[in-house]
FINU-394707 format. One record per residue (C-alpha): z, x, y; residue in three letters. Coordinates in steps of 0.05 Angstrom, whole numbers, padded with zeros to 5 digits, always signed. Example, Ala and Ser with C-alpha at 12.3 -4.5 7.8 and 13.67 -1.06 7.14 Angstrom:
<recs>
+00156+00246-00090Ala+00143+00273-00021Ser
</recs>
This chain:
<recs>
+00959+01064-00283Unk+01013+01110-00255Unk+01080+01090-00296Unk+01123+01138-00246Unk+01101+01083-00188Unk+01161+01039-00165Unk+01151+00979-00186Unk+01211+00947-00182Unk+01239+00890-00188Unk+01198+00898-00246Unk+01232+00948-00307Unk+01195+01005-00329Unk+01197+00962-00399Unk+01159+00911-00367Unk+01114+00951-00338Unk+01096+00990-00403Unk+01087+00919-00441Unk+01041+00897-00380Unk+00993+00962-00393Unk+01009+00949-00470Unk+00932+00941-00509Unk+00975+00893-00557Unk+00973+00826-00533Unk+01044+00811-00565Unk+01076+00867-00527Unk+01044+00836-00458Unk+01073+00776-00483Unk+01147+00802-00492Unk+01133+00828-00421Unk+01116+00760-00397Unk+01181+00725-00429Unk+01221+00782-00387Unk+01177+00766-00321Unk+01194+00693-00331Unk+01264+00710-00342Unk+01269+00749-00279Unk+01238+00697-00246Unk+01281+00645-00267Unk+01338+00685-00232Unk+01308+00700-00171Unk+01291+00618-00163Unk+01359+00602-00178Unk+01387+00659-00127Unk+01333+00620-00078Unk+01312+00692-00070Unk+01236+00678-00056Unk+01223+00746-00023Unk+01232+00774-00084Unk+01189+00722-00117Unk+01129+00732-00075Unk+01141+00805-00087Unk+01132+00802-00170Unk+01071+00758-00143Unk+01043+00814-00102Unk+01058+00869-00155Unk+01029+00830-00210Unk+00964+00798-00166Unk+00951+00883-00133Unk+00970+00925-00193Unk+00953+00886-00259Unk+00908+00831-00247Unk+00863+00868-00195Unk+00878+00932-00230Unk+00811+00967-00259Unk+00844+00983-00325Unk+00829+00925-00373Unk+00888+00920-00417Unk+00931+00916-00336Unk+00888+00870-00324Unk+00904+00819-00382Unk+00973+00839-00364Unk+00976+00818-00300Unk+00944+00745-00314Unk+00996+00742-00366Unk+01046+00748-00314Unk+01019+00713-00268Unk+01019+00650-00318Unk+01099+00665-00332Unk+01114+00672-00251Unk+01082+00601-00253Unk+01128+00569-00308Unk+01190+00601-00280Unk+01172+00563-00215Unk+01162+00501-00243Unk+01157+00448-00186Unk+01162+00505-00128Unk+01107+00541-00156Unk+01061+00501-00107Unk+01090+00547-00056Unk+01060+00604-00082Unk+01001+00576-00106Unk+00953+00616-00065Unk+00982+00679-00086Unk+00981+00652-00163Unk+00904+00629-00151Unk+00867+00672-00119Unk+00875+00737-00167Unk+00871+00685-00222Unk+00802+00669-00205Unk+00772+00734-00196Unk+00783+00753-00254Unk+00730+00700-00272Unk+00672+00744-00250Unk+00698+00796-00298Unk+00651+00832-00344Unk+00695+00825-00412Unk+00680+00764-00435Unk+00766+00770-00473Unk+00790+00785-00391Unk+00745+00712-00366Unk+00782+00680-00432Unk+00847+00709-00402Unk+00843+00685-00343Unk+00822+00615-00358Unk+00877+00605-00405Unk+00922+00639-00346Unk+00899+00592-00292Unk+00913+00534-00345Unk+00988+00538-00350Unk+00987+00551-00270Unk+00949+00490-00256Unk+00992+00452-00319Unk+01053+00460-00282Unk+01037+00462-00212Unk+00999+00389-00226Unk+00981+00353-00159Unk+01006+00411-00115Unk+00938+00448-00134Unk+00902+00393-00095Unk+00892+00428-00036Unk+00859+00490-00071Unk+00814+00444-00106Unk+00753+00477-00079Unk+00769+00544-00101Unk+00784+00517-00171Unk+00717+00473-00178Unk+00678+00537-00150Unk+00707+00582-00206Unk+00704+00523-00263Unk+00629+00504-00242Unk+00609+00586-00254Unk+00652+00582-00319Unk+00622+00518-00338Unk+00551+00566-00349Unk+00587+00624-00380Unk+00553+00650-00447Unk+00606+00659-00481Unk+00630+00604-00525Unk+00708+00620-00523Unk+00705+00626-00455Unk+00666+00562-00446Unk+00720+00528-00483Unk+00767+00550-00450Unk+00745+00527-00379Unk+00733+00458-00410Unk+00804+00452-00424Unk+00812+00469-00347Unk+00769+00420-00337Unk+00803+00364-00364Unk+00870+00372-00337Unk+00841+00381-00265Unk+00808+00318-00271Unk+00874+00286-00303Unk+00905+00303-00241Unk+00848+00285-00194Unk+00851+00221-00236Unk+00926+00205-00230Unk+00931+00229-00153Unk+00917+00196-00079Unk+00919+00259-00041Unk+00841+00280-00062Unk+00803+00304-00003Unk+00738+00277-00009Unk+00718+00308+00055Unk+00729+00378+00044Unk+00704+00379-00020Unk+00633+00347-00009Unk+00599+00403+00022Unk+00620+00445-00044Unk+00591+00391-00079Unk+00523+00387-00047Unk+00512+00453-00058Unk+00525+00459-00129Unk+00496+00394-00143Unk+00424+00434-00142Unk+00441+00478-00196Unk+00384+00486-00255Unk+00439+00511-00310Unk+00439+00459-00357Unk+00515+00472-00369Unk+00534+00476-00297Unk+00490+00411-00282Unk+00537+00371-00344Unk+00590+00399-00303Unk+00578+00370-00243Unk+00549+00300-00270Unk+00620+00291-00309Unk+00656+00312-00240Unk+00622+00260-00202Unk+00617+00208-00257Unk+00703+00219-00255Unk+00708+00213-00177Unk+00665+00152-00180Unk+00712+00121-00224Unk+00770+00134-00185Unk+00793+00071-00150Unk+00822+00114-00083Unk+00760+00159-00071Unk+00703+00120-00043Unk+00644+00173-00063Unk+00597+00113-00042Unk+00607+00141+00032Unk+00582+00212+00022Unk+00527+00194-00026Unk+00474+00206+00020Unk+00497+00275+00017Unk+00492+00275-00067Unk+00432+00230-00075Unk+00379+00279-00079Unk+00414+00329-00122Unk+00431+00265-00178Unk+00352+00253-00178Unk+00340+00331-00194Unk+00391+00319-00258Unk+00361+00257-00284Unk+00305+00306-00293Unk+00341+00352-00338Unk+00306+00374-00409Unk+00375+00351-00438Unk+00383+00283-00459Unk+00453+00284-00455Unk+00462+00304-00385Unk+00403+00256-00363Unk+00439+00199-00401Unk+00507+00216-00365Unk+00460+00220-00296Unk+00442+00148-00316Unk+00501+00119-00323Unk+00527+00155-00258Unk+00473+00130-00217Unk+00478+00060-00252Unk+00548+00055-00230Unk+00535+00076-00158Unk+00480+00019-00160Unk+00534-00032-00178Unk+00571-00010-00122Unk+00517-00010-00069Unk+00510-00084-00089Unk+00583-00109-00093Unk+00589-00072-00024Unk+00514-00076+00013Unk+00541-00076+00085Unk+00582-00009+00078Unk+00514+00027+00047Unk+00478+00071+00092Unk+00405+00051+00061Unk+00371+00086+00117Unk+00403+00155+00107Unk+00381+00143+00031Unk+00315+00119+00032Unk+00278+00185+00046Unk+00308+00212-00019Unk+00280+00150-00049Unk+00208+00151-00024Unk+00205+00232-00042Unk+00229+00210-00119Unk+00180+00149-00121Unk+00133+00204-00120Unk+00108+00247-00181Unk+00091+00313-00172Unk+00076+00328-00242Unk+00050+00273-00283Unk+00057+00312-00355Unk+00134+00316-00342Unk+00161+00255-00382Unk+00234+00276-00338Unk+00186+00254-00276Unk+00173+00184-00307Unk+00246+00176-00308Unk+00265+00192-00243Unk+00207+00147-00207Unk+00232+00086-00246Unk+00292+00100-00225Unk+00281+00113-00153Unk+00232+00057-00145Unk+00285+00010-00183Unk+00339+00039-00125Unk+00281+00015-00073Unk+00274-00057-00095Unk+00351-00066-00091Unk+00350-00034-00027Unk+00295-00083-00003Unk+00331-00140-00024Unk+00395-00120-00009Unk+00383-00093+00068Unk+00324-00146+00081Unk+00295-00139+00151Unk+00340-00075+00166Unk+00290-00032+00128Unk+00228-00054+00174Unk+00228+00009+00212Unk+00216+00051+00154Unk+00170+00002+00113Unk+00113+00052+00127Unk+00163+00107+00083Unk+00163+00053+00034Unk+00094+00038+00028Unk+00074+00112+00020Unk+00112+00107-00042Unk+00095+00038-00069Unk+00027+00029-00059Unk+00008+00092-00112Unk+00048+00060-00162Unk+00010-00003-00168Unk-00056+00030-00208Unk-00011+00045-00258Unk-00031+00038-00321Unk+00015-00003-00384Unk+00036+00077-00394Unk+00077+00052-00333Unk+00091-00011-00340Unk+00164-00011-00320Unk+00147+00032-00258Unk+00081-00008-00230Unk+00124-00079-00243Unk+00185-00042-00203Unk+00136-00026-00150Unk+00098-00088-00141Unk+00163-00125-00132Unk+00185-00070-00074Unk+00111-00086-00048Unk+00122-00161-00043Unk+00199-00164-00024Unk+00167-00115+00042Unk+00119-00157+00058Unk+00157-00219+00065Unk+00207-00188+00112Unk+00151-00190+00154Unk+00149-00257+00199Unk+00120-00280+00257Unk+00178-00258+00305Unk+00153-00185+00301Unk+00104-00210+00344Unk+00134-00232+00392Unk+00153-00166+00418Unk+00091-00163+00446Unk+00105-00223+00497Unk+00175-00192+00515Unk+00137-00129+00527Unk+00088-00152+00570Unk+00135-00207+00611Unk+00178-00141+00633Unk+00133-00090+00640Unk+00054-00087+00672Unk+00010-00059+00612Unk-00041-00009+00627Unk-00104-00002+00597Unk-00143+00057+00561Unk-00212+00048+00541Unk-00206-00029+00535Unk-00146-00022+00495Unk-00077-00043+00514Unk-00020+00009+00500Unk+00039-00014+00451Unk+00112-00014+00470Unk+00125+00046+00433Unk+00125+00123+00457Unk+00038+00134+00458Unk+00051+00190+00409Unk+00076+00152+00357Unk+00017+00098+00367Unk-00044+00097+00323Unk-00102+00111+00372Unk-00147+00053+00372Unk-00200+00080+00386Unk-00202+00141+00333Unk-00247+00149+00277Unk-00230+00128+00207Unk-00222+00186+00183Unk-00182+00215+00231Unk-00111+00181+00186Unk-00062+00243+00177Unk-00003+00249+00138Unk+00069+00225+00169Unk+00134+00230+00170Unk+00172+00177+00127Unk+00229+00132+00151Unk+00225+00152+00226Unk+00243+00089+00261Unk+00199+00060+00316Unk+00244+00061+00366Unk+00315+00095+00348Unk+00344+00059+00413Unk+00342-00005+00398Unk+00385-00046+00373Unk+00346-00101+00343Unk+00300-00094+00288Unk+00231-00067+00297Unk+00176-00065+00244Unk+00136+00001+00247Unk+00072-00029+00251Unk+00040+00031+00274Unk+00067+00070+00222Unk+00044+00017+00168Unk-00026+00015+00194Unk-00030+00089+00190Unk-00006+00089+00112Unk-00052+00023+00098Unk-00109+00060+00135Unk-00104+00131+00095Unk-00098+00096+00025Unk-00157+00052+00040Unk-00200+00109+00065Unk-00175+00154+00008Unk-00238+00137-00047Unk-00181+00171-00104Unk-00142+00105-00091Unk-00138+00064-00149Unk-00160-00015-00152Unk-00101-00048-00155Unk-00075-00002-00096Unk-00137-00020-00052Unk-00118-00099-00064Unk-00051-00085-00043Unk-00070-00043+00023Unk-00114-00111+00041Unk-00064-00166+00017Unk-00030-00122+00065Unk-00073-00118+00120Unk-00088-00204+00116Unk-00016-00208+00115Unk-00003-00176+00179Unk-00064-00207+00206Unk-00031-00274+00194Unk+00036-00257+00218Unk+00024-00206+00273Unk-00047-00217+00296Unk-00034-00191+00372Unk+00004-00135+00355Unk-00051-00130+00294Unk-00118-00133+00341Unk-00103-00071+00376Unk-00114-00026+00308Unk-00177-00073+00287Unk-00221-00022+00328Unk-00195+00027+00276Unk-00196-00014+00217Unk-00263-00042+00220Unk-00300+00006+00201Unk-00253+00019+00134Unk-00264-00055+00116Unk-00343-00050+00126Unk-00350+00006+00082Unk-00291-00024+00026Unk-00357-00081+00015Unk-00384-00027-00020Unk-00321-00032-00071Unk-00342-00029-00143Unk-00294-00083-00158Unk-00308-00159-00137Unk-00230-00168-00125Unk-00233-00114-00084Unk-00288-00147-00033Unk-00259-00215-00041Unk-00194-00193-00008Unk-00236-00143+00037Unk-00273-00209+00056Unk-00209-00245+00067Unk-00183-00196+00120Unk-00251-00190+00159Unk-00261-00262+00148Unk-00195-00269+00185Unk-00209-00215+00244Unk-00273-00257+00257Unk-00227-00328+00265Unk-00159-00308+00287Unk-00147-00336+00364Unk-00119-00268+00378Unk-00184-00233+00376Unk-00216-00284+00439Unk-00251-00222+00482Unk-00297-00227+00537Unk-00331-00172+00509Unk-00375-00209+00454Unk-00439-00201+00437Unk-00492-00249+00459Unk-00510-00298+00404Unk-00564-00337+00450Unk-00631-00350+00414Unk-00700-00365+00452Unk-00682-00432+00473Unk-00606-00441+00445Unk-00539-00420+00450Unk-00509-00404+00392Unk-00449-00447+00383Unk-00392-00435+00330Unk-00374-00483+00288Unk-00294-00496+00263Unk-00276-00492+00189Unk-00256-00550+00154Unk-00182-00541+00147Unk-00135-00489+00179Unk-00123-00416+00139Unk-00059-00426+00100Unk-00002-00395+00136Unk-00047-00377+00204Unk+00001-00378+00265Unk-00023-00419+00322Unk-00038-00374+00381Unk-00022-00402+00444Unk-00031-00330+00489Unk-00078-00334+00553Unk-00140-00304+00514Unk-00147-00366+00474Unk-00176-00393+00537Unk-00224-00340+00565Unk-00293-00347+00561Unk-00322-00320+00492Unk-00389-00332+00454Unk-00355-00370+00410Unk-00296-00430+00395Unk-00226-00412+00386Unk-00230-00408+00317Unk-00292-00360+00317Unk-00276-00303+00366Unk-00322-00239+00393Unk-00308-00196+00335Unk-00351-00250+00287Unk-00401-00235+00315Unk-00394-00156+00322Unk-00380-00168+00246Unk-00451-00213+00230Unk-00483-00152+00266Unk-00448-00091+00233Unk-00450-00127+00157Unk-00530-00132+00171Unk-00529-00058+00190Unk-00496-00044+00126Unk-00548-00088+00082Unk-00601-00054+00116Unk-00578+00025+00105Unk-00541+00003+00036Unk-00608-00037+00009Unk-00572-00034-00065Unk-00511-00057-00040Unk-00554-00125-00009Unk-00590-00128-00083Unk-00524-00122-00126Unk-00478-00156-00081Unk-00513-00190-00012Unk-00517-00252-00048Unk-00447-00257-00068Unk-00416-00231-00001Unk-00452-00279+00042Unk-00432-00334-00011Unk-00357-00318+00000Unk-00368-00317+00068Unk-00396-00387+00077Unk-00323-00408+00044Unk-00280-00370+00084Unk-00315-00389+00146Unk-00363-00440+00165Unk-00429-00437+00121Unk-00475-00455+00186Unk-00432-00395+00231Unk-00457-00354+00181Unk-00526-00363+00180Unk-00541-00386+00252Unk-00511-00316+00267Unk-00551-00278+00225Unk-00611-00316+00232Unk-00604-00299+00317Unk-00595-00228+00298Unk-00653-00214+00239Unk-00695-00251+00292Unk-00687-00180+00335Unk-00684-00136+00271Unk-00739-00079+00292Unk-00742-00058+00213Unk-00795-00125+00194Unk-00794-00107+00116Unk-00709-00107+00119Unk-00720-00167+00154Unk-00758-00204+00121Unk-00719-00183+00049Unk-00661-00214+00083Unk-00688-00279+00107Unk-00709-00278+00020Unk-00640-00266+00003Unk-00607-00317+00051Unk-00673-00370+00035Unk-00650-00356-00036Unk-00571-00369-00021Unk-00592-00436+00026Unk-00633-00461-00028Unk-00591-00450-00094Unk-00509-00436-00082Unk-00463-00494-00098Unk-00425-00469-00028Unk-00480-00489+00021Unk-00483-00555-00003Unk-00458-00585+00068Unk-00507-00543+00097Unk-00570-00566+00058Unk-00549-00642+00069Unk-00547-00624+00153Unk-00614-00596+00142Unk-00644-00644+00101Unk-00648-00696+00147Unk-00665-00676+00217Unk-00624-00730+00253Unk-00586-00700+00307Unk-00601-00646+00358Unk-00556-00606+00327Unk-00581-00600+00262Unk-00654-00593+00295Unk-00622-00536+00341Unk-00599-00507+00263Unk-00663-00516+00240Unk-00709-00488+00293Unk-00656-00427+00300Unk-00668-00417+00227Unk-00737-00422+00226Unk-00749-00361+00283Unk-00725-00322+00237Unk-00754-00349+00176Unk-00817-00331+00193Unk-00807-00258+00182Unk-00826-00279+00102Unk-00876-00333+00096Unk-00860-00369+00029Unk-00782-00373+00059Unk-00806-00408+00119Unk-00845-00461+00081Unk-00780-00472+00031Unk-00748-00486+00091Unk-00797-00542+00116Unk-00793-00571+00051Unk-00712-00570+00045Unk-00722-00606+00117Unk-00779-00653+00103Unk-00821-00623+00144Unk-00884-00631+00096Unk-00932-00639+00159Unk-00911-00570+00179Unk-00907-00540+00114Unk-00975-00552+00109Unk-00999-00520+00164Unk-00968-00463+00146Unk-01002-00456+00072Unk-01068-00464+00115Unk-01056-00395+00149Unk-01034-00362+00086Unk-01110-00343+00079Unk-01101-00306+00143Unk-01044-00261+00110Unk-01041-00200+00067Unk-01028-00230-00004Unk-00994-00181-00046Unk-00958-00191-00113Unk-00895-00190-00082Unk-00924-00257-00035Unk-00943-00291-00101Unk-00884-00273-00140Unk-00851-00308-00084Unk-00894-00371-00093Unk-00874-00365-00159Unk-00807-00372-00147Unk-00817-00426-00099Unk-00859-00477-00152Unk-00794-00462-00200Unk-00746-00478-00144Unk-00795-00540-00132Unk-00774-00567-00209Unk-00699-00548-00208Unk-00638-00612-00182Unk-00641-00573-00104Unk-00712-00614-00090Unk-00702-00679-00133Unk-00706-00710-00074Unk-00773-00677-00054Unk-00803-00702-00129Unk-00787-00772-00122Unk-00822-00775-00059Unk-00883-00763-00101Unk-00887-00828-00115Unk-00895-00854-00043Unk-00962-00827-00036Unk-00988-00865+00025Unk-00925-00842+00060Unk-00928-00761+00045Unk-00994-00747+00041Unk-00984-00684+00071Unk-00928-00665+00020Unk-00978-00668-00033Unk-01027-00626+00008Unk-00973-00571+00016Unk-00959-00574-00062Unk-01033-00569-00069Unk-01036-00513-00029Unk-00990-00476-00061Unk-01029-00493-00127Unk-01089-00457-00090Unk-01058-00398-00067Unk-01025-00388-00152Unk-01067-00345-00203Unk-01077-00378-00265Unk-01001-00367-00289Unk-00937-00410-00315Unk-00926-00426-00248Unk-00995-00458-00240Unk-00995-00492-00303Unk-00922-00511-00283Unk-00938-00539-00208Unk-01012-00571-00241Unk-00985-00617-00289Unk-00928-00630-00234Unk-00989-00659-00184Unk-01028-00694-00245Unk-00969-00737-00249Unk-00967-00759-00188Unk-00988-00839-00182Unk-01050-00872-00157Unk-01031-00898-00085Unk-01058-00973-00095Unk-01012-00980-00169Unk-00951-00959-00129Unk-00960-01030-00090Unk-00911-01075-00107Unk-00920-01151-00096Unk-00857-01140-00050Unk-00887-01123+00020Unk-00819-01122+00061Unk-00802-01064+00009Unk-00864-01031+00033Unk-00859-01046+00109Unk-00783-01021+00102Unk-00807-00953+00075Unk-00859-00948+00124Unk-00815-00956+00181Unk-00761-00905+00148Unk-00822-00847+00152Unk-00837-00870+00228Unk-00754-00864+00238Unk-00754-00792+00203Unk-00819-00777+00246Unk-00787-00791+00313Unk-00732-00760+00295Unk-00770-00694+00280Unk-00808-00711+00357Unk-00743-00670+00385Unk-00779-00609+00352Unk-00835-00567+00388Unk-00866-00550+00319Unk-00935-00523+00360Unk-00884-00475+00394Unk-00862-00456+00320Unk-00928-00453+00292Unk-00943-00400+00351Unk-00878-00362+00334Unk-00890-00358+00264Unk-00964-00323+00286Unk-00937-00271+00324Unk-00884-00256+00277Unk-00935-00246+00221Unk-00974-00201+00271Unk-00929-00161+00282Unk-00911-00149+00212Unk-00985-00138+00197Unk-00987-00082+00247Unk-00931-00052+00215Unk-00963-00047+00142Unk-01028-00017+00173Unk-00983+00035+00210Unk-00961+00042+00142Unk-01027+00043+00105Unk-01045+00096+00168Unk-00998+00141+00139Unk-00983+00134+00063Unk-01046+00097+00016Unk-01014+00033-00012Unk-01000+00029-00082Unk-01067+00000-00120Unk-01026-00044-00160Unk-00981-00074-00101Unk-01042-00118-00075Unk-01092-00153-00092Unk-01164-00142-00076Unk
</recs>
């Protein structure tokens, strides 16, 4: 530094010291700078005080000589104490060389500085305030500095600012958020502990109401909870504990909406191996339940947001626990905001406005592009945005139905989605069925599909619930069409019965559809049928899916929906099957389910006795399609009494192909013949004179049996059967009475053509013998598949 430069008011001596490499000589110069100052504030001379200022800030502190440097920070210090309270006048000038000195390379000059910037800020107190930002920019650089005397030193800073923040009410929050945001994403470990104490103190603060810009921080406190150190993620903790404690004192002043993106992006793990990760999605997914509770129905329009990141959560395994129980509670707090009045929109909607229709499907109140097409493929779910609202006009609430489809859709097509997910995304789906079933029926075209091909499902929760939903697509009033299939048979409509008992919590529907014309009652609509059709479909291209599973679907069925809907449907559709083997598997499998599941009880009891037309309707509706596989069709005149009939069937049973499948079938028959379903059918027996032709039929069957167990069975069955004059009894009104019961059951049967049947059943059987020799035409039968 050039000593002959004028300096003044600074001495020469002064000067000298300043330059001085001894840190005691720049201290003697320092006393004398304060001195000089202390005259000059006293002479109110403040010209001359900004000038020592400028000299010391230009020449020293900024100088490029290192030992001027330290000199001028030195002085700078003393300026500040000779001030005292009217040192916030020059504070700028004070600061700002102060604090570049910070990005100095000497490691002593950084040390200097901090301890210079100290005894500024120490006696200038609240007045610094206003240059807050340029003090927390400098202290959050210092806060990562590697070296250790330095970091000490800008701790000590530390403190005292936040004393001051602490004890003052002139903090501007506002100017100093922005800073904050953008040092909030630092990955220093030390500047992150910085900045978690910094907010952790403003939180605390009674006058500074951080709560309001916390959108703003929200993100960057989730990217510090996932800091290696334990310490800092601990501090995060408590931080974001006590800004939870807020948000609940104070809900109506939270802005959840603004918040909830950040939320949903944490709730989902990038990296599973990152234990920090695990952290942070509790956290977040904790932050969404209280949200959820705390905003209730104001989070509707972004419950698709919310679903993207609850629904993963739920597979979790007990790795998890926390997390998946956090979740599931999010899952079911969502999905009872949803009620009935969010569809009623759609009567608002279509009182004011005149809906327009595109391929059958009515268009949604919303904007077209935000609607889920119905008439797209499966597949065709893409990825969305989160927590866009339906409609960002309105006032009132709206649920984001299209937006929740969409999500509920993608995870239930996605095969990677895990069990306890997939129940979810259908406890879901029946849930919004129940609630919103108008609004609902204009995705099912979309859905349908999805919920055919979940029957496949590994899991047996997984298609009860799948059942549920389809179950309730097939009976909700909202689904009345007058585009249903035809369910007409040969000679009969097919009519639908009603359940027993109502669905709990199904609305009533009281919309203008109800009324139109539809193949079925108000409580079976046109997609039952569309659903009897496509579930046969899948049987027949899925053949293991009908061996491992049929039996069980159908079974569930029959309890979710009338047992006689359920088979009078499929027996009017196998009775057009083209595919005669499929056909006649299936009329096995449902012959099977009729004769043997606890569920079709009801139905077995309207069969038994053929006393109405409608249960002779049932039974000759059945019977078309019976025929497709002989041994079903006599089962079924024997679970109706129709022993007459049965045994003119056995007759032409020499006129078929019998393979070892046919016999196994007999087999199974005779032990069906001995089990509790046909007790009834055994204690006949005894009333020879009045079922002859039941013991023909039995004997029949005997005929048609190798010499097996099922011979020997059925044989000693018939050689028990009593001589016809022993069974009179002395009693002969007991005898008239049963003879007039058979004549009763007889003309009761009269309401059935069974010559017409008998004719059916022989063209049926044709046609299925044309088939195999087609067959045999083309491919040589298996030896061992039939009997010679």
């Amino acid at each position: 530094m050039n000593t002959e430069k004028d300096f003044s008011p600074l001495t020469p001596n002064i000067v000298r010291a300043l330059n001085d490499k001894l840190y005691e000589k720049r201290k003697v110069a320092a006393l004398e700078i304060e001195k000089l100052v202390r005259e000059f504030v006293a002479q109110n001379n403040s010209t001359q005080i900004r000038h020592v200022i400028q000299i010391l800030a230009s020449e020293f502190a900024l100088s490029q000589h290192p030992h001027s440097r330290k000199g001028g920070l030195i002085g700078l210090a003393a300026c500040s104490i000779a001030l005292g309270k009217d040192s916030g006048l020059y504070l700028k000038e004070l600061i700002e060389p102060v604090l570049t000195c910070f990005n100095d390379s000497d490691s002593r000059l950084r040390y200097y500085a901090c301890e210079a910037l100290y005894n500024i800020v120490k006696v200038a107190r609240g007045a610094v305030l206003p240059h807050f930002n340029l003090l927390f920019d400098g202290l959050s650089k210092l806060a990562a500095d590697p070296d250790p005397n330095v970091k000490s030193g800008s701790e000590l800073l530390d403190r005292l600012l936040k004393d001051i923040v602490t004890e003052s009410n002139k903090f501007d929050l506002v100017a100093f958020v922005p800073l904050l945001r953008e040092r909030i994403y630092s990955n220093n470990q030390y500047a992150r502990q910085f900045i978690i104490s910094w907010i952790h103190v403003l939180e605390s603060v009674p006058d500074i109401n951080l709560l309001d810009y916390l959108p703003e921080i929200l993100d960057g406190l989730f990217q510090i909870l996932g800091d290696n150190s334990k310490e800092i993620r601990r501090t995060c903790e408590v931080v974001l504990g006590e800004f939870l404690k807020e948000i609940k004192k104070t809900p109506s002043d939270v802005k959840f909406a603004e918040m909830a993106n950040i939320l949903v992006i944490h709730c989902q793990v990038a990296d599973e191996t990152k234990l920090t990760n695990d952290l942070i999605q509790l956290t977040a997914m904790t932050w969404m339940r209280e949200f959820i509770q705390l905003a209730g129905r104001a989070v509707l329009p972004y419950s698709s947001g919310i679903l993207t990141a609850v629904l993963p959560c739920l597979s979790y395994d007990d790795r998890k626990k926390n997390t998946k129980e956090a979740a599931s509670a999010c899952n079911h707090s969502l999905m009872k905001l949803v009620t009935p009045e969010d569809d009623e929109e759609v009567e608002k909607s279509e009182s004011t406005e005149s809906p327009t229709k595109e391929d059958g499907q009515p268009k949604t109140e919303v904007d077209s592009n935000d609607m889920l097409n119905a008439s797209q493929e499966s597949v065709g779910f893409s990825n969305i945005s989160f927590f866009t609202p339906a409609s960002a006009d309105r006032p009132q609430v709206t649920l984001d139905l299209d937006g929740i489809v969409q999500v509920l859709g993608r995870h239930l097509h996605d095969s990677s989605t895990g069990m306890m997910t997939r129940i979810a995304v259908l406890k879901w789906l029946y849930h919004l069925y129940i609630k919103t079933p108008r609004k609902m029926f204009r995705h099912t075209d979309s859905l349908f599909p999805m919920l055919l091909k979940t029957l496949s499902d590994e899991s047996d929760e997984v298609i009860l619930k799948d059942l549920e939903v389809l179950a309730e697509i097939a009976s909700s009033p909202a689904g009345q069409s007058d585009q249903g299939g035809s369910c007409d048979s040969a000679d009969n409509k097919l009519v639908l019965k009603v359940p027993e008992g109502a669905k709990p919590g199904q609305q009533p529907f009281t919309g203008s559809k109800a009324a139109d014309s539809s193949p079925s009652t108000p409580s079976m609509n046109s997609y039952f049928y569309k659903f009897m059709i496509n579930l046969l479909k899948r049987f027949s291209l899925e053949r293991k899916l009908l061996e491992n599973r049929g039996a069980f679907i159908i079974r569930q069925l029959c309890l979710l929906l009338h047992a006689e809907n359920i088979f009078h449907s499929m027996a009017d559709i196998l009775l057009k099957e083209e595919d005669l083997k499929f056909a006649s598997t299936m009329v096995q499998t449902l012959n099977t389910i009729l004769l043997t599941s606890a569920e079709l009880f009801q139905l077995r009891n309207q069969l038994k006795d053929l006393h109405t037309q409608e249960s002779c309707a049932l039974f000759c509706c059945l019977y078309r399609s019976w025929c497709h596989n002989p041994v079903a069709t006599v089962s079924l005149c024997f679970l109706t009494q129709n022993y007459k009939h049965a045994y003119d069937l056995i007759q032409k049973f020499g006129d078929l192909e019998v393979t070892v499948d046919f016999l196994m079938e007999v087999d199974k028959l005779v032990q069906l013949i001995e089990s509790p379903i046909f007790t009834y059918l055994r204690l006949q027996l005894l009333d020879v004179e009045n079922n002859p032709y039941l013991i023909k039929a039995l004997y029949g069957l005997l005929m048609l049996l190798p010499q097996s167990q099922a011979f020997q069975l059925l044989s000693h069955r018939l050689r028990c059967v009593p001589n016809p004059e022993l069974m009179r009894t002395v009693d002969e009104s007991k005898y008239m009475d049963s003879k007039q019961q058979v004549a009763s059951k007889h003309a009761s049967h009269n309401q059935v053509d069974y010559n017409e049947l008998l004719q059916h059943f022989d063209r049926v059987q044709s046609k299925h013998l044309e088939v195999r020799h087609q067959r045999s035409g083309r491919a040589s039968d298996h030896p061992d598949r039939k009997l010679m």
